[in-house]
C-alpha positions in Angstrom: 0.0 0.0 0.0 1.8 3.2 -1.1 1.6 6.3 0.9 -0.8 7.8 -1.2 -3.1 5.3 -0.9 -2.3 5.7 3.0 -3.6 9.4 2.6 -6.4 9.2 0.4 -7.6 6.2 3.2 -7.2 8.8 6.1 -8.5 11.8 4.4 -11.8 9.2 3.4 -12.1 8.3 7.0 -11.4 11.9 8.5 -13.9 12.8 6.1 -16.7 10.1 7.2 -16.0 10.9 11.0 -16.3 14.4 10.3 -19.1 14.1 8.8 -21.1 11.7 11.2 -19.8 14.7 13.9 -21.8 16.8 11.8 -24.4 14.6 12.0 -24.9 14.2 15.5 -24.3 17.9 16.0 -26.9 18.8 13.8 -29.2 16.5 15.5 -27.9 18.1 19.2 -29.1 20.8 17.6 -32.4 19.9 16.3 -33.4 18.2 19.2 -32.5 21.1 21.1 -34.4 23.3 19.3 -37.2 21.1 19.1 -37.0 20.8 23.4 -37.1 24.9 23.4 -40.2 24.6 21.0 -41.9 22.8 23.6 -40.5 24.8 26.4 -42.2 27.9 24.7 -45.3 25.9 23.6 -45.9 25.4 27.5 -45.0 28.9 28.2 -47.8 29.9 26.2 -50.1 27.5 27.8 -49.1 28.7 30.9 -49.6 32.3 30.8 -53.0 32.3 28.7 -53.9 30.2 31.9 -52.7 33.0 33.6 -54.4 35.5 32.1 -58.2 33.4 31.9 -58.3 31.8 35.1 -56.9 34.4 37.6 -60.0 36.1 38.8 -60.1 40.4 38.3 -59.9 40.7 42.2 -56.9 39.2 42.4 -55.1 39.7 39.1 -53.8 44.1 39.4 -53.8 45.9 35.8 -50.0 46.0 35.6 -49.6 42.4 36.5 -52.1 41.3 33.9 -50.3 43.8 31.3 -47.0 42.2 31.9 -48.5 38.9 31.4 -49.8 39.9 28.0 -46.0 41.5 27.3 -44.7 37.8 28.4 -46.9 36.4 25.6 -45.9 38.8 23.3 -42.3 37.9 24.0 -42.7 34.2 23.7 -45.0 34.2 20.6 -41.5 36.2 19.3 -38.9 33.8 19.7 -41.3 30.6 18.6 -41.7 32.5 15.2 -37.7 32.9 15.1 -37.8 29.3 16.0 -40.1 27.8 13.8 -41.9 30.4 11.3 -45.0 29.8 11.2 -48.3 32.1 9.6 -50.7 30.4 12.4 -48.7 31.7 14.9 -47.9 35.0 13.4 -51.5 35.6 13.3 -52.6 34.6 16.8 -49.3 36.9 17.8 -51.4 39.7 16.1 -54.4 38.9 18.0 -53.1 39.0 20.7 -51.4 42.4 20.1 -55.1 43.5 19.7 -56.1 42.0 22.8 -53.8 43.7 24.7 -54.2 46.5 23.3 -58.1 46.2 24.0 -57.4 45.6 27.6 -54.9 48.5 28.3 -57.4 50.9 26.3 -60.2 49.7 28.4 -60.9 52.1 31.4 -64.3 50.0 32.8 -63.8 48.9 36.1 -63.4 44.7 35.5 -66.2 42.0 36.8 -64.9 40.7 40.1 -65.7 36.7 40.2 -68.0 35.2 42.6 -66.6 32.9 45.1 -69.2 30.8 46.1 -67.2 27.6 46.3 -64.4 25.9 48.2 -62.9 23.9 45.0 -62.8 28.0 43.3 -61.0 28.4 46.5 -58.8 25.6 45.9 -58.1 25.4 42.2 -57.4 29.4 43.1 -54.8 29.3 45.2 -53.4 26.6 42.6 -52.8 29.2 40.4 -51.2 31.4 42.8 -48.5 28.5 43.6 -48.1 28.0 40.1 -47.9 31.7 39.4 -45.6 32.4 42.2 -42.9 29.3 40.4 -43.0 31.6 37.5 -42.3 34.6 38.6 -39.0 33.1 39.8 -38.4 31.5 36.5 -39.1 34.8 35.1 -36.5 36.2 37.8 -33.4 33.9 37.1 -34.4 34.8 33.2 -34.3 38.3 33.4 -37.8 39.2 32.2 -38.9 40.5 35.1 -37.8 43.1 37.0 -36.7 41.8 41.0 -38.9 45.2 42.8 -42.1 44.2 40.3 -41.4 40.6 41.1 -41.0 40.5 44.9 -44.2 43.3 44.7 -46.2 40.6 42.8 -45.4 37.6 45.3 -45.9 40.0 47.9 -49.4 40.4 46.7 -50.0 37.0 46.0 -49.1 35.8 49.5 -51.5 38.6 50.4 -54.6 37.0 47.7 -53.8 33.2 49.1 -55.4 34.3 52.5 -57.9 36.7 50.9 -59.6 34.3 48.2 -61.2 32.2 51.5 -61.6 35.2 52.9 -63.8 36.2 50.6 -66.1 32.9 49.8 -67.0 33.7 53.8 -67.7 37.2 53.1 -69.8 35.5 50.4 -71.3 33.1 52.6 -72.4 36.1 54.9 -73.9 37.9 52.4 -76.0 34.9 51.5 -76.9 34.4 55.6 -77.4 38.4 55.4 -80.0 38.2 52.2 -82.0 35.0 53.4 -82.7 37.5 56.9 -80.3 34.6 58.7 -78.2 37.4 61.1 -76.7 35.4 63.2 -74.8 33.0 60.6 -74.1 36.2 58.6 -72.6 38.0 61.7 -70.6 34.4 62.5 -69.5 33.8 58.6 -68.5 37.9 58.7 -66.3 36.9 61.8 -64.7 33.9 59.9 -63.9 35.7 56.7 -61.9 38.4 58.9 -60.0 35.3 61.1 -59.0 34.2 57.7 -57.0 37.4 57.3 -55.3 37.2 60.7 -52.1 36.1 59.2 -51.8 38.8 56.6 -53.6 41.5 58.8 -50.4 44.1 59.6 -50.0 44.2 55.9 -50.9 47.7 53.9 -53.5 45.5 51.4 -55.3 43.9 53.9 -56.1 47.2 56.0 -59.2 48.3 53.7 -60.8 44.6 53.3 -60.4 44.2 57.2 -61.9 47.5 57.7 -65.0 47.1 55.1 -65.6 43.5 56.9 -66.1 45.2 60.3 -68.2 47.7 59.1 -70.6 44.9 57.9 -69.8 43.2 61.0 -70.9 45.8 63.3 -73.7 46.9 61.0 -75.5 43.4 61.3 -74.0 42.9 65.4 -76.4 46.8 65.9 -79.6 45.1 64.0 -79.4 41.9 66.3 -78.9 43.9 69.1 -81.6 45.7 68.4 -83.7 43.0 67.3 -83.0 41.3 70.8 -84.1 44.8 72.5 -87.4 45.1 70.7 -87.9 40.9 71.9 -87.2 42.4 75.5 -89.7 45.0 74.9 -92.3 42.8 73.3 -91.8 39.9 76.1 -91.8 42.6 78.5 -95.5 43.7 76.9 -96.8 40.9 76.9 -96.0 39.6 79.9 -97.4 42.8 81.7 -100.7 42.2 79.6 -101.4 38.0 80.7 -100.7 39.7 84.3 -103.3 42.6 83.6 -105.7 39.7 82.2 -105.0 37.4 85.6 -106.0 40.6 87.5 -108.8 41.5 85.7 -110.1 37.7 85.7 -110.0 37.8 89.5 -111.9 41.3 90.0 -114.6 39.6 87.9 -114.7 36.4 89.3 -114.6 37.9 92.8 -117.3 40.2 92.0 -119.5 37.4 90.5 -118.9 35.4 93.7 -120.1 38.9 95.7 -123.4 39.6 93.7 -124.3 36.0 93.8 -123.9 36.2 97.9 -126.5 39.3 98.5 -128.8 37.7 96.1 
């Protein structure tokens, strides 16, 4: 075997190794992309859950604006990753929606909590949320003040959301003229806040709750007067009526005698 043959050999194997190195690294690379495909996919599950589940109450204007500028963001790099018209166009839309909302200046719909599994399933989200925000942190997309304000507030909602089903449950006692399990319910939905109850968000809901409080705690108070009163009435009456039966009875039994 001459030394040419010897070459062209090594340059033929160089040359198949190299390229099987190419080979796997563009598959590296595809699959990597492919994992950050996914990664963004869920991203943009994520935040539209974000955005349609977390009730108005408990979702601030900025924090829902930022979510829509996450979106935004992530719709961005999938189309670098993977052009795509569909997903150029629901970028748009959303672009519109966000628009919409930040335009909007009605006051939004708070939801009803009527239920413990809204309670549940609520505070759910605001785990979930919180693990995002500090993905979001160690990412860079969020600023650490707007962050550590948002988990503030969301440590401040996780108390507040069962809070609020009991200020619900009250006002249902309240409506259905039941005072008593309205005034108890009231008193549950302000224990509830006990842990969160030095901080500057949960002055005004503690205060509003008292007021209701003390409003219905006055009506049965007043209600248990006017029972005092009424008892009081009638009790002087049966004793007027025993009186009065025994002046006629006795003067019965004094006519009958001189006749």
């Amino acid at each position: 075997m001459t030394a040419v043959t010897i070459i062209v050999l090594l340059l033929v194997i160089g040359g198949f190794i190299a390229f099987a190195i190419f080979l796997q690294l563009k598959e590296r690379a595809q699959l990597q992309k492919l994992r950050k495909i996914a990664t963004l996919n869920n991203q943009l599950r994520q935040l539209r859950r974000y955005l349609d589940e977390m009730p108005p109450q408990y979702q601030p204007k900025d924090m829902k604006a930022w979510l829509f500028s996450r979106m935004i963001a992530v719709y961005d790099q999938l189309i670098e990753l993977q052009p795509d018209p569909t997903l150029t166009r629901r970028r748009a839309h959303l672009a519109e929606e966000m628009v919409e909302f930040q335009e909007n200046k009605q006051k939004r719909r708070a939801k009803t909590i009527n239920d413990e599994l809204i309670v549940i399933e609520i505070k759910r989200l605001f785990e979930s949320f919180k693990s995002f925000l500090i993905l979001s942190q160690k990412e860079k997309t969020i600023d650490q003040d707007v962050a550590y304000r948002y988990s503030k507030l969301l440590n401040f909602y996780h108390y507040k959301v069962k809070s609020d089903y009991y200020a619900y449950l009250a006002r249902k006692a309240f409506l259905s003229g039941q005072m008593d399990t309205a005034a108890e319910m009231y008193r549950e939905a302000l224990s509830q806040l006990n842990p969160t109850k030095e901080t500057v968000e949960a002055q005004p809901v503690i205060l509003k709750l008292k007021e209701l409080l003390k409003e219905i705690e006055d009506d049965l108070e007043l209600q248990k007067a006017e029972e005092e009163i009424t008892n009081s009435f009638e009790q002087d009456e049966d004793e007027l009526d025993d009186e009065w039966s025994k002046f006629i009875d006795g003067s019965t039994f004094k006519e009958k005698k001189r006749f």
